[in-house]
N, C-alpha and C positions, 0 to 999 in steps of 0.2 A: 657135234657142232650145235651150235645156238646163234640165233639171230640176236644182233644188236641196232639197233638203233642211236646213227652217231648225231652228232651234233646239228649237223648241216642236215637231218632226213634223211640220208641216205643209210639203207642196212647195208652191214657187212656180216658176216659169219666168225666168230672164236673159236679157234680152238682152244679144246680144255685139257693141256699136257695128261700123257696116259698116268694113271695113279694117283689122280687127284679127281678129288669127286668136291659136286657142289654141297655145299653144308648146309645142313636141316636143321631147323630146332624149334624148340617150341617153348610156352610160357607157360607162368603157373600165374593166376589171378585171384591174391586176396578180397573175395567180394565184400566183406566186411570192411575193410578198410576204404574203397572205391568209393570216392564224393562225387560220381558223376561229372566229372569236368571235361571229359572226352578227349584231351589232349592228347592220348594212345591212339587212339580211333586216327585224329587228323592224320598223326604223324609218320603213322603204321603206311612204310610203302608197300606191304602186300596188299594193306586190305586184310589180313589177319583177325582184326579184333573190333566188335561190332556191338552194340547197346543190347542189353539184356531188358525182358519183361518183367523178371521179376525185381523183389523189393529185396535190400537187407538190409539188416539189424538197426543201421540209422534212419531209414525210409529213402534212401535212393536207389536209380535204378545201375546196377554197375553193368561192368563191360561183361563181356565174354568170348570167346573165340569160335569165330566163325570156320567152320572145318572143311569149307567149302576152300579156300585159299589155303596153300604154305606158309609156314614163319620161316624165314631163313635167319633167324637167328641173331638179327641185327644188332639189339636191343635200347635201338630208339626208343621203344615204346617204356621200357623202364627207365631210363634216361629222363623223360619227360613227364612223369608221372610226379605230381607234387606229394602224395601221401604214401610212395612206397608200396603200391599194393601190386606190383608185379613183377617177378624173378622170370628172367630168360634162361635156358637151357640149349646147348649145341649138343649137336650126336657126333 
């Protein structure tokens, strides 16, 4: 079971039918490609994907994946990506 949070504040608890498990996944991030526009970052309802220090190839800073949070696999974040530089992956 897992807590939800409905509409009105109030939680209720899910059941998750036996044999059905939650889906994982995770992204692959072309840094080279990545114009820094952060629109992954906003969009990412984990919180997954988070500003990189370093530089590349064009001089921005691109994203990276913060491993402190799960991807579930959504793939908002390649969805909104204008340059293509991120492929999601499910397990």
């Amino acid at each position: 079971m897992r807590k939800i949070a409905s509409a009105a504040g109030r939680k209720y608890h899910a059941q998750i039918p036996k044999g059905k498990r939650i889906v994982k996944g995770f992204i692959n991030i072309t840094k080279d490609l990545c114009k820094e526009c952060h629109l992954c970052i906003h969009f990412c309802p984990k919180g997954h994907i988070m500003p990189s220090k370093e530089y590349n190839v064009q001089g921005y800073h691109p994203v990276c994946v913060n491993e402190e949070n799960e991807c579930n696999g959504c793939g908002i974040c390649a969805t909104m990506c204008p340059d293509v530089a991120i492929e999601v992956y499910r397990e």
